[in-house]
C-alpha positions in Angstrom: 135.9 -114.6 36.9 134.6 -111.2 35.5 135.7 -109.9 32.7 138.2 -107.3 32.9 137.5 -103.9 32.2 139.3 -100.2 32.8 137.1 -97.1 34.5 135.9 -96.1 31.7 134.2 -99.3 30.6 133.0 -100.5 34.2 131.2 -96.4 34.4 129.6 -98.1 30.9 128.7 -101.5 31.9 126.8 -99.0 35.1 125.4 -97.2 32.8 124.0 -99.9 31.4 123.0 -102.2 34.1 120.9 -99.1 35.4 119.2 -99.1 31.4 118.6 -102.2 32.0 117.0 -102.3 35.1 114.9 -99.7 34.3 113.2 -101.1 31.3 113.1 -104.5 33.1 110.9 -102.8 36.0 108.7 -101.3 33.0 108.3 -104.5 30.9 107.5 -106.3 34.4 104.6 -104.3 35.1 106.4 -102.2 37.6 106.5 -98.9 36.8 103.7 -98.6 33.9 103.6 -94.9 34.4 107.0 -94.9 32.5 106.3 -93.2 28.6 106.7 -95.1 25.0 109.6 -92.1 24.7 111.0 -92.9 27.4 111.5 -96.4 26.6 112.5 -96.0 23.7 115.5 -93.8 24.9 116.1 -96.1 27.0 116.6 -98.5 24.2 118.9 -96.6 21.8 120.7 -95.5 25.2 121.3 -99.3 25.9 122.2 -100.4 22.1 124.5 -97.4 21.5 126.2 -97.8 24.9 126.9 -101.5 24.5 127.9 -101.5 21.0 130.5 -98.9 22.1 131.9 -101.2 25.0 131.6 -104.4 22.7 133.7 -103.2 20.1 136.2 -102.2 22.8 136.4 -105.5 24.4 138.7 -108.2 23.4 138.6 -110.5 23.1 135.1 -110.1 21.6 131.9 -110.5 23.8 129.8 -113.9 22.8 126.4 -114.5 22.9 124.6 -117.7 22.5 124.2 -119.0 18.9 120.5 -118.8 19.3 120.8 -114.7 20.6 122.7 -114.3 17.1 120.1 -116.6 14.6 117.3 -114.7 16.2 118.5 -111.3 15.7 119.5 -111.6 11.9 122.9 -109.8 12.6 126.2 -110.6 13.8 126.9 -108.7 17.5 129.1 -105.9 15.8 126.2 -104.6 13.9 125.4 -101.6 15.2 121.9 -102.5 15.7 122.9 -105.6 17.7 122.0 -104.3 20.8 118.4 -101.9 20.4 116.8 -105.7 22.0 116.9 -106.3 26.2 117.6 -110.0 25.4 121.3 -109.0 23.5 121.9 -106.4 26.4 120.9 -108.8 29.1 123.5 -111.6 27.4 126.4 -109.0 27.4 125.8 -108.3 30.7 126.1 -111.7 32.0 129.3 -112.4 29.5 130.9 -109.3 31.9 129.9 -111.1 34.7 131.4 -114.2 33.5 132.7 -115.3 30.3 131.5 -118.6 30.1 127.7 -117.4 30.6 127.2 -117.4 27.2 128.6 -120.7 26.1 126.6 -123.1 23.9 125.7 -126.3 25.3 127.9 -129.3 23.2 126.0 -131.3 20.8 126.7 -134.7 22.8 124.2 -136.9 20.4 126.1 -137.1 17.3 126.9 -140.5 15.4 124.1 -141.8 18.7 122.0 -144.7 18.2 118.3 -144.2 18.6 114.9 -147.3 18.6 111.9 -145.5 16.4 109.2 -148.2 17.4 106.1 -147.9 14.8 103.0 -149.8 14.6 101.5 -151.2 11.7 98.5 -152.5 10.6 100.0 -154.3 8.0 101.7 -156.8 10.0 99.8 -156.0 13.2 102.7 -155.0 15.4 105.0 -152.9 16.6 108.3 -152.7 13.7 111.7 -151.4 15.0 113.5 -148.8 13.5 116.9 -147.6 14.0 118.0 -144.2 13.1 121.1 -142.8 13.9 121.8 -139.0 14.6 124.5 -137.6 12.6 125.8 -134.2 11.4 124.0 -134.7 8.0 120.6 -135.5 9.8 119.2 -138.7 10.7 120.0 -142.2 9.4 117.3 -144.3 9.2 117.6 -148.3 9.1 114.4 -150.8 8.8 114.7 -154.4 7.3 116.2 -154.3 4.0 115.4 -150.8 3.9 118.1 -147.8 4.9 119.4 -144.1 4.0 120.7 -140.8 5.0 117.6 -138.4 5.7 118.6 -135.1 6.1 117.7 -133.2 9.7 114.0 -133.6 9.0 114.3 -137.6 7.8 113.6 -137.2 5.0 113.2 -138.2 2.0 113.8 -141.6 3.5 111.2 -141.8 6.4 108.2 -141.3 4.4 109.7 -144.0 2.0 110.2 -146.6 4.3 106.6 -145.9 6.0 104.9 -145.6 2.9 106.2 -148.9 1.6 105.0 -150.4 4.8 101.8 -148.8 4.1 102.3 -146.5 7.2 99.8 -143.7 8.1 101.8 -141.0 9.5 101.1 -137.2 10.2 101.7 -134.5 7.6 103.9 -132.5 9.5 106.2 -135.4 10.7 109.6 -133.9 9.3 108.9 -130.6 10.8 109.3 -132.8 14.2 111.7 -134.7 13.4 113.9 -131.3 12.4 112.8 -129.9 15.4 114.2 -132.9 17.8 117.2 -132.5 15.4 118.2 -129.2 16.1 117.0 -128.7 19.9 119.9 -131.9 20.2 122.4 -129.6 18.8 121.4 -126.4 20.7 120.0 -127.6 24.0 122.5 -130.3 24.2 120.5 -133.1 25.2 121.1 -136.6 26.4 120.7 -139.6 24.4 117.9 -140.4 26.8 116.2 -137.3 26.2 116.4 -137.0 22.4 115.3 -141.0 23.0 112.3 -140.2 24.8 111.2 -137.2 22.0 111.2 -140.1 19.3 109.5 -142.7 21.6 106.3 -139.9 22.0 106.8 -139.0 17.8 107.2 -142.8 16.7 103.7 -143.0 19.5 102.1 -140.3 17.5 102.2 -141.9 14.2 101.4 -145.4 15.2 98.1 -143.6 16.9 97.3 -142.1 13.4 98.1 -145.4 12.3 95.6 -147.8 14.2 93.2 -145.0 13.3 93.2 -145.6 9.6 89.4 -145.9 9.1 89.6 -149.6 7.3 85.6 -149.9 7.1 86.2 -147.2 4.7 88.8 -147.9 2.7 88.9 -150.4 -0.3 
């Protein structure tokens, strides 16, 4: 169901849609023959125009939470709009309302298997780690704690005291998987499958401890 709008606003949302188009058919390739000016009035054209019709609307128009993070500004600043990508949201928010809508975070308080290798004991150990609002909770033996989205501190500490090799930028991954759960709204399979190739990457940098070096 569209959303509603009076004369006035649908000759806009035209207006717009026409903007639009025509900037899309430059950045394509399209029609490379049209001027940096005239892009660029195209833009402010765009960004003033919707502005005017999204503080007209309400209620207000949304945009995805990533659209908003990315831009630095909330969608009633002015400046909101000067991008394709916000103009090309509001568009499909007039179009329908839900368009827009975030995915739910279905993977909270989930269980998850982190299955590392270690030369220590020469097998595969089990750990659990549970996916909460805080981050990840991580459970190995006697061993357990809240990490926060990137694991840590309490990853490292439990591999370290297993004497665990494991990449530098582990809880940059970890944070990663973390936060594409909350905005992609993945499966507990997928989010599963994303630790099983992690927990795979450090038992590879495990086994590959050179031991005819070390003391």
């Amino acid at each position: 169901m569209k959303v509603y709008l009076n004369t006035e606003q649908e000759k806009m949302r035209d207006h717009i849609q026409d903007l639009y188009n025509e900037a899309m058919e430059y950045f394509k390739g399209k029609s490379s023959d049209i001027p940096s000016e005239r892009m660029e009035e195209i833009i402010n054209e765009m960004g003033d125009l919707c502005h005017k019709l999204h503080m007209q609307l309400n209620p207000k128009p949304k945009h995805h939470k990533y659209m908003i993070e990315n831009s630095g500004m909330q969608p009633e600043d002015p400046n909101f709009y000067y991008h394709v990508h916000t103009v090309e949201d509001l568009l499909k928010y007039l179009k329908d309302p839900h368009a827009n809508d975030d995915p739910e975070d279905i993977t909270l308080n989930q269980k998850f298997e982190f299955r590392v290798y270690t030369r220590r004991w020469g097998h595969y150990d089990l750990y659990q780690i549970t996916r909460n609002k805080d981050g990840w909770f991580i459970s190995h033996l006697s061993h357990k704690g809240q990490g926060g989205k990137n694991a840590e501190p309490v990853l490292s500490y439990i591999l370290r005291h297993d004497s665990v090799s494991y990449p530098q930028n582990l809880p940059r991954i970890m944070e990663d998987i973390w936060i594409r759960a909350e905005d992609e709204g993945l499966t507990k399979e997928q989010v599963q499958e994303m630790l099983n190739q992690v927990a795979e990457w450090v038992s590879i940098v495990e086994k590959s401890y050179p031991d005819n070096i070390a003391r």
